[in-house]
Structures are given as structure tokens and as C-alpha cells.
C-alpha positions as CSV (number, residue, x, y, z in Angstrom):
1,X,84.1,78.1,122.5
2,X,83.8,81.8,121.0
3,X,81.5,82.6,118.0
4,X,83.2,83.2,114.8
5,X,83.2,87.0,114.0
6,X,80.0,88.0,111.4
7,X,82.2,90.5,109.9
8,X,85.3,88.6,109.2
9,X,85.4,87.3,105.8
10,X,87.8,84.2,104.9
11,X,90.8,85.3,102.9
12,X,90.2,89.0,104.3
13,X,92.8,90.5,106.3
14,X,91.4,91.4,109.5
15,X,93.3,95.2,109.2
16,X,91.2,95.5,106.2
17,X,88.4,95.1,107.3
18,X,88.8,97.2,110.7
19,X,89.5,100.4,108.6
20,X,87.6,102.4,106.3
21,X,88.7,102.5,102.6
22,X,89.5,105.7,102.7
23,X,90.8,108.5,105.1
24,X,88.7,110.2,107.0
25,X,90.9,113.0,106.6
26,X,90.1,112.8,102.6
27,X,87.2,114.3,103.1
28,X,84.7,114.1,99.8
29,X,87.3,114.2,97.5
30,X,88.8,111.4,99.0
31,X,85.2,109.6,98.9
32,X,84.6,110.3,95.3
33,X,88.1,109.3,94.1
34,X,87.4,105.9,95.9
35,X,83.8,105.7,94.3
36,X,85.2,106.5,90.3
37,X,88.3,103.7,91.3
38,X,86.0,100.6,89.8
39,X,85.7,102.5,86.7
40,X,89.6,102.1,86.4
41,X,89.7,99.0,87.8
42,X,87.3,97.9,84.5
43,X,89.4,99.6,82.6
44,X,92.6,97.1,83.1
45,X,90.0,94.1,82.6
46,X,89.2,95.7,79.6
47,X,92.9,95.9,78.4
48,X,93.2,92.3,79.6
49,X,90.5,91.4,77.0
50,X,91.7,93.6,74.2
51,X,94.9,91.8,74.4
52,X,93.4,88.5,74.0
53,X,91.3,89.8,70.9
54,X,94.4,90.5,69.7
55,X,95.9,87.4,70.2
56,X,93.2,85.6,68.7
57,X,92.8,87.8,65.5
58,X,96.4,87.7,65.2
59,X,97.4,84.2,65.6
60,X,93.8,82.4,64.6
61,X,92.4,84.4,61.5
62,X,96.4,85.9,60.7
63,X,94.6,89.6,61.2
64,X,96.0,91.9,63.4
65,X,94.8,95.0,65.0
66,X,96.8,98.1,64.3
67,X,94.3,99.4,67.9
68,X,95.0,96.8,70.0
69,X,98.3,97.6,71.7
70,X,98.0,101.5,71.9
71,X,94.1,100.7,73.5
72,X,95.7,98.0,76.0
73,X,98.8,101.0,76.6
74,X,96.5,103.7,77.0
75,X,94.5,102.2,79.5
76,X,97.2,101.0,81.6
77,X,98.4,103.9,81.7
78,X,95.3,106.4,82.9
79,X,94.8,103.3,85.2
80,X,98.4,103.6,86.7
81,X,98.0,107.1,86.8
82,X,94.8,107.0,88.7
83,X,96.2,104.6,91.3
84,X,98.6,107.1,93.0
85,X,96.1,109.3,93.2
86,X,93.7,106.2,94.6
87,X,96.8,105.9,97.3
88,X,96.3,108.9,98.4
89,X,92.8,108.5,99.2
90,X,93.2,105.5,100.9
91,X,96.3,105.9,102.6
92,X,98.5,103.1,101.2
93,X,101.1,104.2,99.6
94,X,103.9,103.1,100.7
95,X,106.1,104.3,103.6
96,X,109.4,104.0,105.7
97,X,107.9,103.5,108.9
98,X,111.3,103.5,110.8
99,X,110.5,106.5,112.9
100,X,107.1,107.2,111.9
101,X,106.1,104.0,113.6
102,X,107.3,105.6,117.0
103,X,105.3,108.7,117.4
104,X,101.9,108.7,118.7
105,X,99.2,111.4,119.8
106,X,99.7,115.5,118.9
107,X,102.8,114.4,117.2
108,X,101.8,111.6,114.9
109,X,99.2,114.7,113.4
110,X,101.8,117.1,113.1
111,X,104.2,114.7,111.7
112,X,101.1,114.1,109.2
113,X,100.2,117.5,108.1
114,X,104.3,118.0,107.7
115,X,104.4,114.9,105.1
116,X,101.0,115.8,103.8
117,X,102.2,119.4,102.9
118,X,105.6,118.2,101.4
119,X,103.6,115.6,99.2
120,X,101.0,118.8,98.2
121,X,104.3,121.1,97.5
122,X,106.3,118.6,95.2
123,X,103.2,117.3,93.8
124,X,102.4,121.0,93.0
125,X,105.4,121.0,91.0
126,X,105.3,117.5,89.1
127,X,101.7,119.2,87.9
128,X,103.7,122.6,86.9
129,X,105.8,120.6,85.2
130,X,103.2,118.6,83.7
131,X,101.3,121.6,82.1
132,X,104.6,121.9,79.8
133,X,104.5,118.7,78.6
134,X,100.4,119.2,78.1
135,X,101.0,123.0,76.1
136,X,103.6,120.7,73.9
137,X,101.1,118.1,73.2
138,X,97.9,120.1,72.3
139,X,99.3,123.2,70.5
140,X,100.9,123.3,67.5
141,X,104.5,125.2,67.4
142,X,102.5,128.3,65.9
143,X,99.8,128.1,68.8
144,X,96.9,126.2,66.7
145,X,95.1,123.3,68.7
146,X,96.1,119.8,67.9
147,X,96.7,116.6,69.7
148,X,99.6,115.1,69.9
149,X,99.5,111.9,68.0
150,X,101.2,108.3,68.5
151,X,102.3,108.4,64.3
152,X,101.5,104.7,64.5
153,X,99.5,103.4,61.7
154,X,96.2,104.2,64.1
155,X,98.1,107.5,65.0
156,X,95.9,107.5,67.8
157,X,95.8,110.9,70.1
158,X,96.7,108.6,73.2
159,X,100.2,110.2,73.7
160,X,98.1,113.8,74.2
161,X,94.8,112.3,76.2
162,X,97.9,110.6,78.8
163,X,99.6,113.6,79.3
164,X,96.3,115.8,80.0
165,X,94.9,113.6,82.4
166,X,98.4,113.1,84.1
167,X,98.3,117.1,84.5
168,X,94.3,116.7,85.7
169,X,95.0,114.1,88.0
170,X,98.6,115.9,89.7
171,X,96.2,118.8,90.2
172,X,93.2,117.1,92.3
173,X,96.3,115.1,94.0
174,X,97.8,118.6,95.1
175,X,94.1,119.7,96.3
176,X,94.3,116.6,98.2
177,X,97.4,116.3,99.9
178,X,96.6,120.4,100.7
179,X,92.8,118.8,102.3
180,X,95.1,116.1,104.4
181,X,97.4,119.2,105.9
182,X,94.7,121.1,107.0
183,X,92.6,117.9,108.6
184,X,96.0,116.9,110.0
185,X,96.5,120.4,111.6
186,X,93.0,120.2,112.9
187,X,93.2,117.2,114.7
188,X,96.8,118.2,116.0
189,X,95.3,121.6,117.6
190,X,91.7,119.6,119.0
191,X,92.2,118.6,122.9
192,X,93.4,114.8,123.3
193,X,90.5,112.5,124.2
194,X,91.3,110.7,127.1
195,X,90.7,107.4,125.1
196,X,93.0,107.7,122.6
């Protein structure tokens, strides 16, 4: 009878386990995006609970928040946000894998550094486009800076902070999708190992 695996982990699937969390390709961007993703992660837990504050306050002692639900939004949001870029990283966003399934070797890199640059080029322009959507929501018509407010009763600046850190994050995406074409290229020009 064969011994069980040490590294398998009940409930684990074995693919996950098998591959690092993030590309090797990513390089340190790639690593530090995957160390800041707890941070996020605590950030939806922390929505979760603010949420069921609200809940309680609001139904138990008839006192609602007027923070609660712009909070909760706001960190959804930059959470949402932060996963695409998180999928870069880790190489799980999702695929049609009709034909990309079928290539292997040279190929598969080039193939790779192909995608990787069309992701880097339109995600270039989502960030242009981005900017104009940030210069609206920091500056004033007459060019004074101010923050571009929810006009809620809490009239938080969440509406502005989103939109900045949309434009920040579309611009460390395009620097990584730009890392993953030239580590694609690379590979694609090394000499094929005999064991591959």
C-alpha cells in the first residue's frame, strides 16, 4: 500500500498545490502584489462585519449608520479592483482555452508574450482613460483640488479614493502585463531543454 503524500492537504486540489501562487514570469512585482492580497482579503471581512454592525444598530437599538453602506461599498470595491490585478499575478483569470490548450513548447511562449502584450496595450488604455475620470474627480472645474464626494449625508470622498486607486492599480497592471511579454519572449528565444 503507498504512503499518503506529506504535502497533500485534504480539501486541497492537488493542481494547487503543485504550482506556485504566482508566476514565475511576475517577477517581484508579481510577488509583492501576492504578499499585499491578505490585506484586501481583510478588507472584505471587514465589510462583512460592518454590515452586521449595521444590521444590529439598525434593527436592535433603531440607530442606523449613515457610514455603514458607503464603508462596506468602498471596500468591495478597492477589493474588486485589486483582484484583477491579483489575477494577473497568479495567472487565473479566466481563459478560452480552445486553441490555447493545443500549443506547446516555443509556441505556447510566443503565444504568451502575444496575449500578454495585447493585455499591457488595452490595459494601457483603460488606465488613459481612467486618468480622465481621476482629473474629473480631484479638480474642481476651475483647476482647484478637491475630492469628489458621494453627497450622501456622510458625503464621504469614496467616489474620488475608487477612481484614483482604479487609475493606480491599471498602471502597475500595464507594468505587469509589459514584465510577462518580455519573460515570455525570453523563454521563447532560450534553447528547448530536452526535458520539457
Amino acid at each position: 500500500m503507498a504512503e499518503p503524500d506529506p504535502v497533500a492537504r485534504p480539501g486541497i486540489p492537488e493542481a494547487a498545490l503543485s504550482h506556485p501562487r504566482t508566476l514565475p514570469e511576475a517577477g517581484r512585482i508579481g510577488r509583492g502584489i501576492d504578499r499585499v492580497a491578505a490585506v484586501f482579503a481583510l478588507g472584505i471581512v471587514l465589510a462583512m462585519a460592518i454590515l452586521v454592525l449595521e444590521v444590529i444598530t439598525r434593527y436592535f437599538f433603531n440607530a442606523p449608520t449613515t457610514w455603514a453602506h458607503e464603508t462596506s461599498t468602498f471596500l468591495s470595491a478597492i477589493t474588486f479592483i485589486f483582484g484583477g490585478l491579483l489575477c494577473v499575478a497568479r495567472n487565473s483569470h479566466i481563459r478560452v482555452v480552445l486553441l490555447y490548450d493545443l500549443v506547446r513548447g516555443r509556441a505556447l511562449q510566443v503565444l504568451n508574450a502575444v496575449i500578454s502584450l495585447t493585455c499591457m496595450i488595452s490595459t494601457a488604455f483603460f488606465a488613459w482613460a481612467a486618468w480622465h475620470m481621476v482629473r474629473k474627480a480631484i479638480f474642481r472645474p476651475s483647476g482647484d483640488f478637491f475630492l469628489e464626494t458621494s453627497g450622501s449625508a456622510w458625503n464621504s470622498p469614496a467616489p474620488a479614493l475608487i477612481k484614483i486607486f482604479l487609475f493606480l492599480v491599471l498602471i502597475v497592471m500595464s507594468g505587469q502585463f509589459l514584465l510577462l511579454t518580455f519573460s515570455y519572449m525570453r523563454a521563447a528565444r532560450a534553447p528547448e531543454r530536452a526535458d520539457r
